[in-house]
C-alpha positions as CSV (number, residue, x, y, z in Angstrom):
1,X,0.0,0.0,0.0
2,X,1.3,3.2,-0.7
3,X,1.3,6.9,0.9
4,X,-1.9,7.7,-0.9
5,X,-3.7,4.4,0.5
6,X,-3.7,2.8,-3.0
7,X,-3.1,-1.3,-3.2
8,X,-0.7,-3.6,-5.5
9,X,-1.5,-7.0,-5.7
10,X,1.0,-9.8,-7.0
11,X,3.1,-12.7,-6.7
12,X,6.2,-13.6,-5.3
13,X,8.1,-16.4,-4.1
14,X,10.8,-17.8,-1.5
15,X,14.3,-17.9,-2.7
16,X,15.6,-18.7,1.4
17,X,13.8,-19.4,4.4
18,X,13.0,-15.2,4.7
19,X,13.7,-14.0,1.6
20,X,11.2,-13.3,-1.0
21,X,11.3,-12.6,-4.7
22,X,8.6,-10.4,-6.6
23,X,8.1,-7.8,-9.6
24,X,9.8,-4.4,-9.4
25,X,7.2,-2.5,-10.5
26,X,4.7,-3.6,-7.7
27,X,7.6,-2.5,-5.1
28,X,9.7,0.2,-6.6
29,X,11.0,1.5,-3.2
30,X,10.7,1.4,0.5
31,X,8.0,3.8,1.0
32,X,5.2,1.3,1.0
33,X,4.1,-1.1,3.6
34,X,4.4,-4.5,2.1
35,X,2.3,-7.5,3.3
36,X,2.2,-11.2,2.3
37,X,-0.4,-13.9,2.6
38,X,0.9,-16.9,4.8
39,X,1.7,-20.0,2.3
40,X,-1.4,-22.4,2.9
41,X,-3.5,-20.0,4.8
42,X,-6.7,-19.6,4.1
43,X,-7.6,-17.8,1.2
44,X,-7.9,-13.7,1.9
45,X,-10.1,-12.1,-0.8
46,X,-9.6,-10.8,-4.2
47,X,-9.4,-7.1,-3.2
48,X,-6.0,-6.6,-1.2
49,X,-7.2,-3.6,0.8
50,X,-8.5,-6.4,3.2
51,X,-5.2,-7.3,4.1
52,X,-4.2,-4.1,5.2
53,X,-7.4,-3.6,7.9
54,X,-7.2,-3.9,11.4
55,X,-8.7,-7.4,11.3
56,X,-7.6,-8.9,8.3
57,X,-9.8,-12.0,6.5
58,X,-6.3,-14.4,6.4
59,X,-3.3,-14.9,8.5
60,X,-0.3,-11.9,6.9
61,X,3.4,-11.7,7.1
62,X,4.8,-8.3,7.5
63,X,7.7,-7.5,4.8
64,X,10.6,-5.3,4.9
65,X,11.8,-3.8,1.1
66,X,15.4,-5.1,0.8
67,X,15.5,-3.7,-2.7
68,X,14.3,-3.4,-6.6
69,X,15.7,-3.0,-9.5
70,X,12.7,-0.7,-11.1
71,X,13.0,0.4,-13.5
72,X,15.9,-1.1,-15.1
73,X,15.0,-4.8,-13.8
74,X,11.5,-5.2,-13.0
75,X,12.6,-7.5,-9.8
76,X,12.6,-6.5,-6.0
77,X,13.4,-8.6,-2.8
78,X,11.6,-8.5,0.1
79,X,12.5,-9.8,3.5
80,X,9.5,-11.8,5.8
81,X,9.5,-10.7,9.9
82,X,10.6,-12.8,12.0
83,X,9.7,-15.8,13.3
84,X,8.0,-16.9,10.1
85,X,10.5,-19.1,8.1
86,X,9.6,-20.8,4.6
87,X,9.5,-24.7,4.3
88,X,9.1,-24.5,0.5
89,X,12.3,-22.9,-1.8
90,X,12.3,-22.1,-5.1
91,X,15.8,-23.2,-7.0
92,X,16.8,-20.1,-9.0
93,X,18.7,-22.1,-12.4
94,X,21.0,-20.1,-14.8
95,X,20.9,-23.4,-17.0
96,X,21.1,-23.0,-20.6
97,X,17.8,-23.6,-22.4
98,X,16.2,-23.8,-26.0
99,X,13.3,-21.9,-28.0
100,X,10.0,-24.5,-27.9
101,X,10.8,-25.8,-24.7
102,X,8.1,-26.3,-22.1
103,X,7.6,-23.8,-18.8
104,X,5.1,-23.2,-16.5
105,X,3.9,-19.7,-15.0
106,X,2.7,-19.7,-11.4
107,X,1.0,-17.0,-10.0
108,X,-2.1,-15.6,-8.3
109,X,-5.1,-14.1,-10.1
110,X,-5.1,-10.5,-9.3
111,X,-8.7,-8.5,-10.0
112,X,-8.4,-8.0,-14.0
113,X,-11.3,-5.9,-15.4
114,X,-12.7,-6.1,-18.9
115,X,-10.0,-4.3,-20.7
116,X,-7.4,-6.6,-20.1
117,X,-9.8,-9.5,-21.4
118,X,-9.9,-7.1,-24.4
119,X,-5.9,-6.8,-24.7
120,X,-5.7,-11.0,-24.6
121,X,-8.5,-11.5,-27.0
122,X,-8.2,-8.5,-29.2
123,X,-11.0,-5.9,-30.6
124,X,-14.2,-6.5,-29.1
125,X,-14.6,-9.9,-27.4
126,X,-17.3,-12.1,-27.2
127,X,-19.0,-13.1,-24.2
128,X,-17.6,-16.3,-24.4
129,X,-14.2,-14.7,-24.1
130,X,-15.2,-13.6,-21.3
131,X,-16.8,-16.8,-19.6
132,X,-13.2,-18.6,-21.0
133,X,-10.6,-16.4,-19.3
134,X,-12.8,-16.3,-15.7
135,X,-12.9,-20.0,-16.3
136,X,-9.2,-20.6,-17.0
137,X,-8.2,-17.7,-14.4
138,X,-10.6,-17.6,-11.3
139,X,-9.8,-14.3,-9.5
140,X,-7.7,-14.6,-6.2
141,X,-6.6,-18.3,-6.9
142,X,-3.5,-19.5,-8.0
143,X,-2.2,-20.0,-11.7
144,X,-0.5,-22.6,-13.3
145,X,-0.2,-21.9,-16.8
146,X,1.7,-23.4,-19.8
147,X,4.0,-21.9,-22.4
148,X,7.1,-22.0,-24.0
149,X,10.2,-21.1,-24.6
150,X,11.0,-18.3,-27.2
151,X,14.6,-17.5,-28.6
152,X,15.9,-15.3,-31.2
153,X,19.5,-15.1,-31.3
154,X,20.3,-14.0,-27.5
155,X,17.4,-12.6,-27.0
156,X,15.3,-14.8,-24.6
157,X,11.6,-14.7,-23.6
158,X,8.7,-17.2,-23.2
159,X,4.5,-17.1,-24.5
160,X,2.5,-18.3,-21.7
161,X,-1.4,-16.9,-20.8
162,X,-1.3,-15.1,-17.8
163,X,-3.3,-12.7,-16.2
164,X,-3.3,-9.0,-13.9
165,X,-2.0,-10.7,-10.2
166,X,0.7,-12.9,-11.9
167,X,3.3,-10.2,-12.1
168,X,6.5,-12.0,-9.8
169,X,5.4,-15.1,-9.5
170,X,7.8,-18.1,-11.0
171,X,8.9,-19.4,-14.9
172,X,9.6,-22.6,-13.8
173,X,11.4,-25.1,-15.9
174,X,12.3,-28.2,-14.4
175,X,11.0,-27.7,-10.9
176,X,13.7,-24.3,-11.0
177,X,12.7,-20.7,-11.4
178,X,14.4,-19.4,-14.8
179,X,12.3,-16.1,-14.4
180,X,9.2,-14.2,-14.1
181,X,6.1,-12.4,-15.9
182,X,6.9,-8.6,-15.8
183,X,5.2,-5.3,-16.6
184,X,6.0,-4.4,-19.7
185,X,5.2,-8.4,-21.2
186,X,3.4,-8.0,-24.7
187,X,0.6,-9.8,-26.1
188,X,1.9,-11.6,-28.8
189,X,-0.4,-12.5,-32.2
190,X,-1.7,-15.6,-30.6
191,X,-2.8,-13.9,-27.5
192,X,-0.1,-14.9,-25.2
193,X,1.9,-13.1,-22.7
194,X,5.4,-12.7,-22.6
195,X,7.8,-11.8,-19.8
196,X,11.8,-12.1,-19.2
197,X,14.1,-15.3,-18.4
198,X,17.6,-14.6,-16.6
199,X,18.7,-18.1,-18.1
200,X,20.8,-18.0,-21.1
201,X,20.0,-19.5,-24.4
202,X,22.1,-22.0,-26.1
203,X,20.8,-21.5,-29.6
204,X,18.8,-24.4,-30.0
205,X,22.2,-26.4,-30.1
């Protein structure tokens, strides 16, 4: 949340037992207060303002900003208060990988409105469009979605559907984070979204 009382939702992910990765652009500094759902809690709400009330609806983890790279890398790390400690890692793998190559993007379902269904689907969508993407990505639950590796020359991305929410969470290949969704990810002609890999590309060789 930040000075003006206005809420970021996203994804991130444990890298050490206290130490949490996420998307820049949803912490750019240190001057917001930064809360996390507790992994396997129970389900908070859609709208994040409820984590930030007196009460909240699900058990929270106060953060401390460690750092971001906004806006040149659209990463930041965050550290959990103590005593929580995380029993699940995620592997961060520099491996060498090859365009067509399978991923999967994890994150949580933020609240998307209409126009982002519009910027998937293109033009005007139909109704069943609509009815599709809130099938395929309930709000507020998380996301496993399929892609695939892209490579052109050094350049090194990945198409995979994903969704307002998903921003920081996980491309895992292999059971290992090779990157993550970020903001500026384009829609490519098939409709699917592409973010950055910090693995390097061995030219389909």
């Amino acid at each position: 949340m930040d000075k003006k009382g206005h809420t970021y939702s996203g994804t991130a992910f444990f890298v050490t037992e206290t130490l949490l990765i996420t998307a820049g652009h949803l912490v750019p500094d240190g001057k917001r207060k930064i809360v996390a759902q507790k992994p396997g809690g129970t389900w908070c709400e859609v709208l994040v303002d409820s984590m930030f009330k007196k009460d909240p609806p699900c058990e929270i983890i106060p953060c401390k900003f460690v750092g971001s790279g906004h806006s040149r890398v659209d990463l930041a790390v965050l550290q959990v208060d103590s005593p929580f400690k995380a029993t699940h890692i995620m592997k961060i793998s520099q491996r060498k990988v090859r365009s067509g190559q399978g991923i999967d993007v994890i994150g949580y379902a933020g609240d998307y409105g209409s126009h982002y269904i519009r910027r998937m689907h293109g033009g005007d969508p139909r109704r069943d469009d609509f009815d599709a993407v809130h099938l395929l990505f309930p709000k507020g639950c998380l996301i496993v979605s399929y892609g695939a590796i892209e490579a052109t020359g050094n350049e090194l991305t990945y198409a995979a559907s994903t969704v307002k929410g998903m921003s920081g969470g996980p491309v895992v290949y292999n059971g290992e984070a090779i990157g993550m969704p970020v903001k500026k990810a384009k829609f490519n002609k098939l409709r699917r979204s592409h973010g950055a890999l910090w693995c390097s590309t061995n030219n389909g060789k």
